[in-house]
C-alpha positions in Angstrom: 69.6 72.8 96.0 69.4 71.6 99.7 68.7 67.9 98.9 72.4 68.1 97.0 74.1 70.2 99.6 72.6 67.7 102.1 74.5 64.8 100.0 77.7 67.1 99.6 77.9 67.6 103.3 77.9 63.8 104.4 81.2 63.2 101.7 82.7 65.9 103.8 85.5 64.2 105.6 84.8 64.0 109.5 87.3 66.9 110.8 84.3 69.1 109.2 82.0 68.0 111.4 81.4 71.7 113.2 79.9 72.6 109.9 76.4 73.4 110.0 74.0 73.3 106.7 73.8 76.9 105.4 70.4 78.3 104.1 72.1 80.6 102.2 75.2 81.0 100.0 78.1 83.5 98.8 79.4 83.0 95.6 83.0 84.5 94.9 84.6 84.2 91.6 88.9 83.3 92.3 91.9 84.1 90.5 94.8 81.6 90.0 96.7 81.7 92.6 94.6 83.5 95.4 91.1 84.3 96.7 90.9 87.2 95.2 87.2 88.0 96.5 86.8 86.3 99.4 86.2 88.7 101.9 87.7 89.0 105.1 85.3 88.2 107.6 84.7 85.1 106.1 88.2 83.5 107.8 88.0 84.9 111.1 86.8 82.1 113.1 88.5 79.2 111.6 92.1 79.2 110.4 93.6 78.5 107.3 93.9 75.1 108.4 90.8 74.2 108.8 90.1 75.7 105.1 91.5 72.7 103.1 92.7 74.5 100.5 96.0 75.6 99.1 95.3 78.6 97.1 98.6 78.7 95.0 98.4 74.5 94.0 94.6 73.9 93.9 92.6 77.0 92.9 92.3 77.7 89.3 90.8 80.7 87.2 86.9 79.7 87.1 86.7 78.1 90.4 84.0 79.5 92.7 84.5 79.7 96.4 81.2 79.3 98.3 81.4 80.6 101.8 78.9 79.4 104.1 76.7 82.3 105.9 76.9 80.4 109.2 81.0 79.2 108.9 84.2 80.6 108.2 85.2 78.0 106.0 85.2 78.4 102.5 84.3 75.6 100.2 85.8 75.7 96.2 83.6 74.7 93.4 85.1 73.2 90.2 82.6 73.3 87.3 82.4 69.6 85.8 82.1 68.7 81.8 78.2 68.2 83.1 76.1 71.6 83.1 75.4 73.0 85.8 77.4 70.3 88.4 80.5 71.5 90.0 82.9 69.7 91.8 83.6 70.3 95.8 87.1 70.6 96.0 87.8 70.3 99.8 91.0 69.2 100.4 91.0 67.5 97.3 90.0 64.8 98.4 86.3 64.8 97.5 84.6 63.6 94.9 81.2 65.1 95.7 79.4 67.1 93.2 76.6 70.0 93.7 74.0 70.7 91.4 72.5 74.4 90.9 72.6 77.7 89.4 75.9 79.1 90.7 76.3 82.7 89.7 79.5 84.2 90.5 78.8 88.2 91.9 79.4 90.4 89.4 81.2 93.9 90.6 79.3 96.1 92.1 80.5 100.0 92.5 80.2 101.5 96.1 78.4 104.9 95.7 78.0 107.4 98.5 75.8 111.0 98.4 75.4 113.8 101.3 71.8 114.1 101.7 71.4 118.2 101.7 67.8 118.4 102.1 68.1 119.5 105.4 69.6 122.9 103.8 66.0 123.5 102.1 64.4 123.3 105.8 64.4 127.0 106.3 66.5 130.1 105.7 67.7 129.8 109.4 69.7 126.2 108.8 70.7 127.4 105.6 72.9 129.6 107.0 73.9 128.2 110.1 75.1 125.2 107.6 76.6 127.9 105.3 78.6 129.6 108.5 79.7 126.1 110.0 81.0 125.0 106.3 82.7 128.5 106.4 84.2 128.7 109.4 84.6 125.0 111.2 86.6 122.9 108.0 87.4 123.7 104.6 86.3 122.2 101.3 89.4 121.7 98.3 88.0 120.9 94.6 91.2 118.4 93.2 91.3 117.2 89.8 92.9 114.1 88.7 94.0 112.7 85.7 95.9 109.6 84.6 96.2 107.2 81.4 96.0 104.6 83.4 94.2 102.7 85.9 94.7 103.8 89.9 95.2 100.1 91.2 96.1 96.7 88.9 92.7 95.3 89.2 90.8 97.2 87.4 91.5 97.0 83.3 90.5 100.1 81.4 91.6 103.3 81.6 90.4 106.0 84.5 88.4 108.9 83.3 89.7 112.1 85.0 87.3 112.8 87.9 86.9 115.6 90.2 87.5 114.8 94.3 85.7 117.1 97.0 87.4 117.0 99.9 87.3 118.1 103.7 90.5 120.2 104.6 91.1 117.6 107.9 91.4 114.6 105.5 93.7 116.2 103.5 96.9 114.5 105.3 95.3 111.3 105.0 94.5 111.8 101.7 98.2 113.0 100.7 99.8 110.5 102.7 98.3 107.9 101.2 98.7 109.2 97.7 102.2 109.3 98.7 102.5 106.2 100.2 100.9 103.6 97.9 100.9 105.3 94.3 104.1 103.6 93.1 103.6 100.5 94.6 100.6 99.6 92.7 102.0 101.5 89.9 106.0 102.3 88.7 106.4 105.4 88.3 103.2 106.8 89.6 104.1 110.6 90.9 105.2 111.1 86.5 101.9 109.8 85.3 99.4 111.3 87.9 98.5 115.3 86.8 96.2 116.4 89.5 95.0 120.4 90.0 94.7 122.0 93.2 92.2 124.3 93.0 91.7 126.6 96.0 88.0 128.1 96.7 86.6 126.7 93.5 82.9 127.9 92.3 81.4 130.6 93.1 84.1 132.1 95.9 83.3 135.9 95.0 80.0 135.8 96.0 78.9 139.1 97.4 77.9 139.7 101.1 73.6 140.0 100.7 71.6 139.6 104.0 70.9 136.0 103.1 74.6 135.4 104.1 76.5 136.7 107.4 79.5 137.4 105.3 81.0 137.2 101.6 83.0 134.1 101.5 85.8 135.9 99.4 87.7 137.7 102.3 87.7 134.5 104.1 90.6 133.1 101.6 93.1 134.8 103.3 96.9 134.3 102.6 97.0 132.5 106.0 94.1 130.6 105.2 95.2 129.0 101.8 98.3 128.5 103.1 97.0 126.1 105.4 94.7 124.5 103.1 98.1 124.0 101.0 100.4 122.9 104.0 99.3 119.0 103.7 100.6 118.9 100.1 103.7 120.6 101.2 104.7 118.5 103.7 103.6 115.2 102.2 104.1 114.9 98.7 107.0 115.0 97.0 107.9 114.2 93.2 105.0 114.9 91.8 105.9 117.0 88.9 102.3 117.6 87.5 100.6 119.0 90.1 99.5 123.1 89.6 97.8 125.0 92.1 94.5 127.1 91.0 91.9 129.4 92.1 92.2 132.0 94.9 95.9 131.8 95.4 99.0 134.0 94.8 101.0 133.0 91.9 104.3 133.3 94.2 102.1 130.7 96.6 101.2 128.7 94.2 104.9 128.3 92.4 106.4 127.9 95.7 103.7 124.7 96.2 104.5 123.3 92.6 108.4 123.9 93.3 107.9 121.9 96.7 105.7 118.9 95.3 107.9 118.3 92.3 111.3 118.3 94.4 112.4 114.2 95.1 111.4 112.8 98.2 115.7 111.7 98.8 117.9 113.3 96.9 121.0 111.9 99.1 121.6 108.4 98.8 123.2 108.1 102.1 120.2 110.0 104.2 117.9 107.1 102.0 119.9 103.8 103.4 120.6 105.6 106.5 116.5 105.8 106.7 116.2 102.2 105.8 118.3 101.0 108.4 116.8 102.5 111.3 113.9 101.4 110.3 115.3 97.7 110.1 116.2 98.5 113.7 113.2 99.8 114.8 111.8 96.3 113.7 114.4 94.3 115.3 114.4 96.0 118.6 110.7 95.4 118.7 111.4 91.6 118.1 113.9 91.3 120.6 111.1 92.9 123.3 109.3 90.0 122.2 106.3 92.0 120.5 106.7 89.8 117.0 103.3 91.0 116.0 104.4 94.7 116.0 108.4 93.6 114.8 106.9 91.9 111.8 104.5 95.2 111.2 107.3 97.7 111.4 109.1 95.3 108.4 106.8 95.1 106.7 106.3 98.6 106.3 110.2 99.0 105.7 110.1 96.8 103.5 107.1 98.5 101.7 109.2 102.0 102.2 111.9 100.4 100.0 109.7 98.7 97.2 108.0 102.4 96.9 111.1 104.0 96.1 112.6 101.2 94.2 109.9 101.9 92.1 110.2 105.8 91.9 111.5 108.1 89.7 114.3 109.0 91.9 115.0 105.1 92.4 118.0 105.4 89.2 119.3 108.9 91.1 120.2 107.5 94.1 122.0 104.3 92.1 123.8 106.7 89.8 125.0 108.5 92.9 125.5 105.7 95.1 126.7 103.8 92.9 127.4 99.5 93.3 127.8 99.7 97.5 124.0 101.6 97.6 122.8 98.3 95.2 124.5 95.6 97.6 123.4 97.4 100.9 120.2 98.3 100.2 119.6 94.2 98.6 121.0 93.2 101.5 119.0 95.0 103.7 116.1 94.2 102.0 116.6 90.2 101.6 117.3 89.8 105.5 113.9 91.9 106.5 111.8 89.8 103.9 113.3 87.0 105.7 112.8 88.2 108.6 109.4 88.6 107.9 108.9 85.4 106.9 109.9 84.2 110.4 107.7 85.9 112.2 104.8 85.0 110.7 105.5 81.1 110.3 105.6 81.8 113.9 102.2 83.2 114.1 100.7 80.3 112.1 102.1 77.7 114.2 101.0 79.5 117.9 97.8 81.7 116.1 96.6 79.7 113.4 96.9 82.8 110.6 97.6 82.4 107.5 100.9 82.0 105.6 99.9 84.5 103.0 101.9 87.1 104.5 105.0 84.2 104.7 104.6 82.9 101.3 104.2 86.9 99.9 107.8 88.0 101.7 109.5 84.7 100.5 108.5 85.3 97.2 109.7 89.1 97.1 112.9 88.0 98.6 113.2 85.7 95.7 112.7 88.0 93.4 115.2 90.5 94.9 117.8 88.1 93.7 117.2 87.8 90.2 119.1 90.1 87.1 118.1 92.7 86.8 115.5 93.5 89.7 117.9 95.9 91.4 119.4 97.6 88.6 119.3 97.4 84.9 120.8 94.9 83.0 122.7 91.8 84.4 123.5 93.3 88.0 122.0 90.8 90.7 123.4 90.8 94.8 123.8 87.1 95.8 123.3 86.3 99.5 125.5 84.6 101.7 125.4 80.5 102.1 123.3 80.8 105.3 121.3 83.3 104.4 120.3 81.0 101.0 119.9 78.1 103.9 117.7 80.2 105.8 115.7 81.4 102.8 115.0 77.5 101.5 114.3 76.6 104.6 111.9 78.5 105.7 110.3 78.0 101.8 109.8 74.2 103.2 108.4 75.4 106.3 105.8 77.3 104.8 105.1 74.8 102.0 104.0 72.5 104.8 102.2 74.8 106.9 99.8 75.6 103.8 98.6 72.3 104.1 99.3 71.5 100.4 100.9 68.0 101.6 101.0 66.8 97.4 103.8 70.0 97.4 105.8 67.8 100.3 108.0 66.8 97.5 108.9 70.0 96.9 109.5 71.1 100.8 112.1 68.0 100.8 113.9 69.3 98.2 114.3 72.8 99.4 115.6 71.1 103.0 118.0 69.2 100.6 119.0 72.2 99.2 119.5 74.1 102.7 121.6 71.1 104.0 124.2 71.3 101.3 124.9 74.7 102.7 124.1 74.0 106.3 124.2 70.3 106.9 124.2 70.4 110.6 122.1 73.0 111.2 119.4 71.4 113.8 116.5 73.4 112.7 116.9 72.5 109.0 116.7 68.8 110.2 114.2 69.3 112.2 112.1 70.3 109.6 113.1 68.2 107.2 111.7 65.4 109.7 108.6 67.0 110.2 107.7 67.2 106.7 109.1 63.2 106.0 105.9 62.7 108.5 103.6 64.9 106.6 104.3 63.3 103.7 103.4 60.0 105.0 100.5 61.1 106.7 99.3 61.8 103.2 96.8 65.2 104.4 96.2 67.7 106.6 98.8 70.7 107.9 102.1 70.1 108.9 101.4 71.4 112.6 
């Protein structure tokens, strides 16, 4: 395996010099489109342009990414009609080939246990860890059960399973639930049926001189109601979610009543949200703090895509009718592109990545097809400069992904921007700076 690496490395074109021969490999398995598996700490030394590879042009399904133990660089492996040689795709321009067993990783599940055998010790830490679980947090028992799989990677359905959980995570945990569940699926808060259940197992045990006191008379009203308050004041249209155990039924209605009420009812109070938090973005931005402007859209724009996707997404457009649909799109479009500039920014002063660029471009695309907005053949159309703007800054990011056989492409999208903008400088400017690129025939666009 070393004597080919060895021959590998000396086809590696020069700019790769820093490179130092790794004992040891990673193997990651990519998706079309995107490494998929490449974990994070492999990138932070060395930018994306120094990776020679455009994930969305040359990865395929199959290809294996080989990450270097000693480098942040990530080297793509091609398997060839031979067995067992693969082909180094480095910014394809390479025709070296690697012999070897190259096993992607399979999966591996993350497990995690609380060692208790310091509770068998003696009587003494017993209960002293009895007293302290008692009296210094609380411990919720929550049920959940779906159809369907919690995130879009995985592809089989998700048992129900039973979560343990400390009472100070419990806003974390609710906010999150909250937060992320219809993004990663629609409709999320009608599928999820979860089960609160307050002081499960074993809560009526009696007072004995093993234990300083029954645990029973510790479940107030107070109490529960502050084990409850987190799921009171943080989730909302969740229709299948019942409260348990050690709780009064007027309690536990009340929680259930709370839950399953809609986040927005008013469609005015929801834009009215949006739009300050376009502001908040914006005034950031103009303090110069882009890192923190292009945060704060990002999570507006999140904010929107969550509810777009709700159940009380088709309330507010009966209610609000056409104006809601064109604001809101609106709205929407100019923070996606606002996104976008931002972070081109950042890959031309910081070396990131465009990822973040090419994901907002894409969304704001997609916000202008039928149908995304509403159902049927609605669709909200942009003004001319904003279309510029949106083409232009596709060309921007084409070349700054260093995919220079997409130049073509970049060109026409400047052609495209021109007809609406012809003497906008910026446009031009670009358009010259990817001419060169083209010519230059590799590398980024920097």
């Amino acid at each position: 395996m070393t004597e080919e690496v060895s021959q590998a490395y000396d086809i590696i074109p020069n700019r790769y010099e820093y490179l130092t021969l790794p004992h040891e490999r990673v193997f990651f398995t990519t998706e079309q489109g995107f490494y998929g598996s490449a974990p994070h700490d492999c990138w932070n030394e060395y930018p994306k342009k120094t990776a020679g590879v455009d994930p969305s042009e040359v990865v395929r399904t199959g290809d294996v990414i080989v990450v270097p133990l000693d480098s942040s660089v990530p080297w793509v492996l091609r398997k060839t009609d031979v067995e067992g040689k693969y082909k180094l795709v480095v910014e394809c321009d390479t025709g070296a080939f690697l012999e070897g067993d190259l096993k992607p990783l399979e999966p591996t599940a993350i497990t995690h246990s609380v060692e208790t055998a310091i509770l068998l010790t003696c009587t003494q830490i017993h209960l002293e860890a009895s007293h302290a679980l008692r009296m210094r947090d609380f411990v919720l028992s929550i049920y959940l059960s779906t159809e369907t799989p919690l995130t879009e990677h995985a592809t089989s359905p998700v048992d129900p399973f039973v979560l343990v959980i400390l009472n100070r995570d419990l806003p974390s945990f609710c906010h999150n639930l909250m937060d992320t569940g219809n993004l990663i699926m629609k409709d999320f808060e009608k599928r999820l049926k979860m089960t609160i259940n307050v002081a499960p197992k074993a809560f009526k045990s009696p007072a004995s001189r093993r234990y300083r006191a029954p645990l029973d008379p510790f479940f107030t009203e107070t109490t529960v109601k502050n084990l409850l308050r987190p799921f009171r004041t943080e989730l909302r249209g969740f229709p299948n979610v019942q409260v348990t155990g050690k709780v009064s039924a007027g309690l536990a209605a009340a929680v259930h009543k709370e839950i399953a009420s809609n986040e927005i009812s008013d469609w005015r109070a929801a834009f009215e949200k949006m739009v300050q938090e376009k502001e908040a973005g914006s005034k950031l931005f103009q303090q110069g703090n882009i890192e923190l402007a292009s945060l704060a859209w990002l999570d507006a724009t999140a904010d929107i895509d969550r509810i777009h996707q709700s159940s009380t997404w088709e309330e507010l457009v009966r209610e609000g009718g056409e104006s809601f649909l064109m604001s809101v799109a609106e709205l929407y479009f100019l923070m996606r592109l606002n996104i976008a500039h931002t972070e081109l920014a950042r890959v031309v002063s910081e070396g990131y990545f465009t990822i973040l660029a090419e994901d907002s471009l894409l969304m704001a695309r997609k916000s202008l097809e039928k149908g995304f907005w509403a159902k049927g053949q609605w669709k909200w159309e942009p003004e001319d400069r904003h279309k510029a703007k949106l083409w232009y800054r596709e060309a921007m990011c084409t070349r700054l992904s260093g995919s220079v056989e997409r130049a073509a492409l970049a060109e026409r999208l400047l052609e495209k921007a021109l007809e609406l903008a012809p003497n906008d400088a910026a446009i031009l400017k670009e358009k010259e700076s990817v001419i060169a690129w083209r010519l230059r025939g590799y590398g980024y666009g920097y």
